[in-house]
C-alpha positions, 0 to 999 in steps of 0.5 A: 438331943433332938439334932441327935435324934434327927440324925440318927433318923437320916442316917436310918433313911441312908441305910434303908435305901442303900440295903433296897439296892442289894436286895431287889431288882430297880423298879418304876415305884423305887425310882419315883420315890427316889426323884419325888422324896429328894432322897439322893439330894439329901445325900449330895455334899459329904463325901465325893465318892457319895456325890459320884455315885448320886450323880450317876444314879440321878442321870438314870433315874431322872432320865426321860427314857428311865422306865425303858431301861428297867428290863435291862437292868433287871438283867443285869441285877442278875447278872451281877447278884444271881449268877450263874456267876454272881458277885459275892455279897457275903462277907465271909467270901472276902474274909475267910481263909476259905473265900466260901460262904457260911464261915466264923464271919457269917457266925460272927455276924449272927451274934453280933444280931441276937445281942442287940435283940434284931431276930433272924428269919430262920427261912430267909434266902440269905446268910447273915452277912449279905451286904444286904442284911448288914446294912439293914441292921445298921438301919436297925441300929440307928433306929434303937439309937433315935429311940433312946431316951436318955444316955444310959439307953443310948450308949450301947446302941453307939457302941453297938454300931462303931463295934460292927464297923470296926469289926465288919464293915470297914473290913469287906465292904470297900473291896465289894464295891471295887468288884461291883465297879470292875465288873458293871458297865452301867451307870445305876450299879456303878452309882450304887457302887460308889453311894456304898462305898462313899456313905460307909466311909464319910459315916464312919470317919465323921459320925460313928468313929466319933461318938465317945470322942 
């Protein structure tokens, strides 16, 4: 149970940074968390997706010049994530029939939140189903399940998170990382791109769609 445990929290450490990537601009204090904690070495050896993006990400970060990159990538953050004509980060925008935000997805999204007890900031900036805010209640979700003590506490917590990837996640997220990679030129979105797309994959094939095996 503590090798379950373990993983759980590891995997908790994975979607707290991936949500980071998507909710604020990159900073020097993010960078070197990234290169002091050997977050992103941790990472390397499950999936080459996942491998591509870390290396794409590391050659940023561990590049001498890094802090004099960050005001470029603020604006790119921007350009890509804030507009005037943003990626979409809203589930809802690549599943509904309309392709517009706040849609039975976004609604969806929000049960699926209130049902494992996660309570919503009724003046957060964001609807529901931002990249960001799904991926953090995958870091919730994780979190409950290395809490759990016993079968009978953990159980709905796995079922909880192989429901919302099958439901969600699986459905949206890979076509939001194939327009970040169209759409970007620069190694540090690519490489978030690519560690989104790489870890929700290996994450889904080799641990979440396995737990009731």
């Amino acid at each position: 149970m503590d090798e379950f445990k373990e993983l759980m929290k590891a995997r908790q450490s994975a979607y707290d940074l991936l949500r980071c990537f998507f909710l604020q601009e990159p900073t020097e204090a993010l960078f070197e968390a990234l290169r002091e904690e050997g977050v992103l070495k941790n990472l390397v050896g499950y999936h080459p997706e996942l491998d591509e993006g870390v290396r794409l990400l590391d050659g940023v970060i561990s590049s001498p010049g890094a802090a004099q990159m960050l005001p470029g990538l603020h604006l790119e953050f921007t350009r890509l994530f804030a507009g005037p004509s943003p990626i979409p980060l809203y589930e809802s925008v690549y599943r509904s029939k309309s392709g517009l935000m706040m849609q039975e997805e976004t609604l969806a999204v929000r049960r699926k939140y209130m049902a494992a007890g996660l309570a919503v900031h009724p003046h957060r900036s964001f609807p529901e189903d931002h990249i960001g805010a799904e991926l953090e209640f995958l870091f919730f979700l994780c979190g409950k399940a290395a809490e759990a003590e016993g079968a009978e506490d953990l159980l709905p917590w796995l079922k909880r998170q192989q429901e919302f990837f099958q439901e969600h996640l699986n459905h949206w997220v890979p076509a939001l990382c194939d327009r970040l990679l169209r759409e970007t030129d620069s190694p540090y979105f690519a490489g978030i791109a690519k560690m989104t797309r790489g870890f929700l994959a290996w994450d889904f094939a080799e641990i979440v769609s396995r737990f009731f095996d």
